[in-house]
N, C-alpha and C positions, 0 to 999 in steps of 0.2 A: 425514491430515496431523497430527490430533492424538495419533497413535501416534508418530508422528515424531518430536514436539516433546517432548511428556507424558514416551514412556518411554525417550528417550535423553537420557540424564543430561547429557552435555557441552553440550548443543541448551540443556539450562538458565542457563549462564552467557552465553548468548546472548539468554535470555528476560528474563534482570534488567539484561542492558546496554539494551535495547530500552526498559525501562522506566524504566530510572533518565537515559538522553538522554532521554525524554519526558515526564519527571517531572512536568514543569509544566505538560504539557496538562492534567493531573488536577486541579491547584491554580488555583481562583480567585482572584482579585487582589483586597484591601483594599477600592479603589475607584476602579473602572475609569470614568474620565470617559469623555462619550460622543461616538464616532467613527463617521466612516463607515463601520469593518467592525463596528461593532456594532450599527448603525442597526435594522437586520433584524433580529436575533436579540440574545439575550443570550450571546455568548461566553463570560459569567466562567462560567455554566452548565451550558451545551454538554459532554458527555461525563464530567460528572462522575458517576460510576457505581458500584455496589456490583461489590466487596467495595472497593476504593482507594477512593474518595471523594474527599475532597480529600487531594491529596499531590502535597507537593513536599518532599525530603526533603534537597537538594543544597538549596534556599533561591535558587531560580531567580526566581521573581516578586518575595519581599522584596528583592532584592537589585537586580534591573534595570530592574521597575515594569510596568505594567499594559502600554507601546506594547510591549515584547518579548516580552510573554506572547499581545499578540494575532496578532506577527507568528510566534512559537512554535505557537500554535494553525492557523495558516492551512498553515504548516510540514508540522506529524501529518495536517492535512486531505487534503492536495495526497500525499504517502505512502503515506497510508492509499487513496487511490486509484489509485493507481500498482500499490499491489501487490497490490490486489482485480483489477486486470486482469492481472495479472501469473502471480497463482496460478489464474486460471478457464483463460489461457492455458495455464498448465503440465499442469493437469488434463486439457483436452483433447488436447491435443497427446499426450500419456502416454495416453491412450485412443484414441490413433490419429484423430482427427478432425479432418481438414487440409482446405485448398481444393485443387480439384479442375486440373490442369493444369500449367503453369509458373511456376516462379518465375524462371528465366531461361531463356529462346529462344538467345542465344548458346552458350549451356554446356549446354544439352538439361539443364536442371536440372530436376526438379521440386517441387514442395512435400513430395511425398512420400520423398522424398528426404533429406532436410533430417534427421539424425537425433533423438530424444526428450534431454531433458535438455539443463546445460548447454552442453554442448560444439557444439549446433546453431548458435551463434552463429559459431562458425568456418567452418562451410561455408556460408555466406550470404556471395553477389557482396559484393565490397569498392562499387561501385556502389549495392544491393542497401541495406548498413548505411549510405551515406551520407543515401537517403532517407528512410529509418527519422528519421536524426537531423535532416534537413530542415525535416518535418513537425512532431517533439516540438519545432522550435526557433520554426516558426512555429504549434502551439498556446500556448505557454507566454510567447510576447512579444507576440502579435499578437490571436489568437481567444479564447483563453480564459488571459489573462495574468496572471499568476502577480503581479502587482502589486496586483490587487483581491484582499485577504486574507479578504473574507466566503465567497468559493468559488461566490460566486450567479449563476451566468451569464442567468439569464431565463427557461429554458427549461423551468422547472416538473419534477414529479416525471413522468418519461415523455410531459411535454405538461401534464399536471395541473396547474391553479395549488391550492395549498393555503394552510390557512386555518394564522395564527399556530401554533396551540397543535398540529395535526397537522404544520406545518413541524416544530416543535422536535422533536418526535416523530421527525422521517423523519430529520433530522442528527443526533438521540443514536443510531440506528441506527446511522446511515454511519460513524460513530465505533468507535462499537464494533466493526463490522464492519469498518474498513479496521487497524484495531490489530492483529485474529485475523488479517486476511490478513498484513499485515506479519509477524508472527511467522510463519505457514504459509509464505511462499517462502522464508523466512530461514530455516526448519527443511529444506524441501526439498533449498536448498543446501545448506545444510553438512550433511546427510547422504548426497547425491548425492558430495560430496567427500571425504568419509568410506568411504563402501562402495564406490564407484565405479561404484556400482549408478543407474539413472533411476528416478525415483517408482513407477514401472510395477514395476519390475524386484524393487524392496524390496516390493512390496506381492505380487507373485508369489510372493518367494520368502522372504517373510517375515522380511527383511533388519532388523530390530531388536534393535537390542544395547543395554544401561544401563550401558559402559561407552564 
């Protein structure tokens, strides 16, 4: 992916739009009084990282204050996880690793079936996409709601409960990591749209252009 993103030059004004909407998860806030999404952790902290550091460059936190920088933050969190399973998704799927049987008994469909790349989404039962958005409607209101902006459901790292200073540790990870993936599906597409080629297919046939 990072051939994808690195040396197709167009994939770049897609890397500083990324950056410059999330400008302000980089920038700490003056003096963020204290809330219950910060109770846990220090937010103004969380993901500030080398080489950006602090940056905000549009004037997002001076301008709208500490309550939209936390809800900005809980924003990239919720993103940046979305598209860590998004791109492990696309990777496997692109290396052919599917569940094994039906995806639909009425239509003799199978998983297998289903093809790589965007355009899989069209051959999925209209039934099929409804539950998809069922579920994201009852994770996101109900189970793990998109209202609690710390992102902390209870549930430890894999089960683990950790100690402060290893917590912060595992969330500047997650940061960083769910920011690479955000850019990694965002480059997948628009280069799958680009060559009309699947991840698979560009990496076969060494579909990489820097125009």
């Amino acid at each position: 992916l990072g051939f994808i993103v690195l040396f197709n030059i167009s994939k770049m004004k897609l890397a500083i739009a990324l950056c410059l909407s999330s400008a302000a998860a980089f920038q700490a806030p003056a003096a963020a009084p204290a809330s219950t999404a910060l109770r846990a952790v220090d937010e103004s902290t969380l993901g500030v990282q080398a080489p950006a550091g602090f940056l905000d460059p549009l004037g997002f936190v001076a301008k709208d204050g500490p309550e939209a920088f936390v809800r900005r933050r809980a924003v990239e969190r919720k993103h940046g996880r979305i598209a860590m399973v998004a791109i492990t998704g696309c990777v496997l799927h692109n290396a052919d690793v599917e569940f094994p049987g039906y995806l639909s008994l009425s239509q003799q469909l199978k998983f297998s079936d289903i093809p790589n790349g965007g355009q899989g989404i069209f051959n999925i039962p209209a039934a099929g996409v409804a539950q998809i958005l069922l579920f994201c409607g009852l994770v996101e209101m109900a189970w793990w709601p998109a209202s609690k902006y710390d992102g902390d459901y209870n549930v430890g790292f894999f089960g683990e409960k950790l100690s402060p200073e290893k917590k912060t540790q595992k969330l500047n990870a997650e940061m960083a990591n769910g920011r690479l993936a955000m850019l990694g599906i965002a480059g997948a597409m628009f280069a799958e749209g680009q060559t009309g080629e699947t991840l698979a297919q560009q990496f076969e046939n060494l579909s990489f252009s820097i125009v």
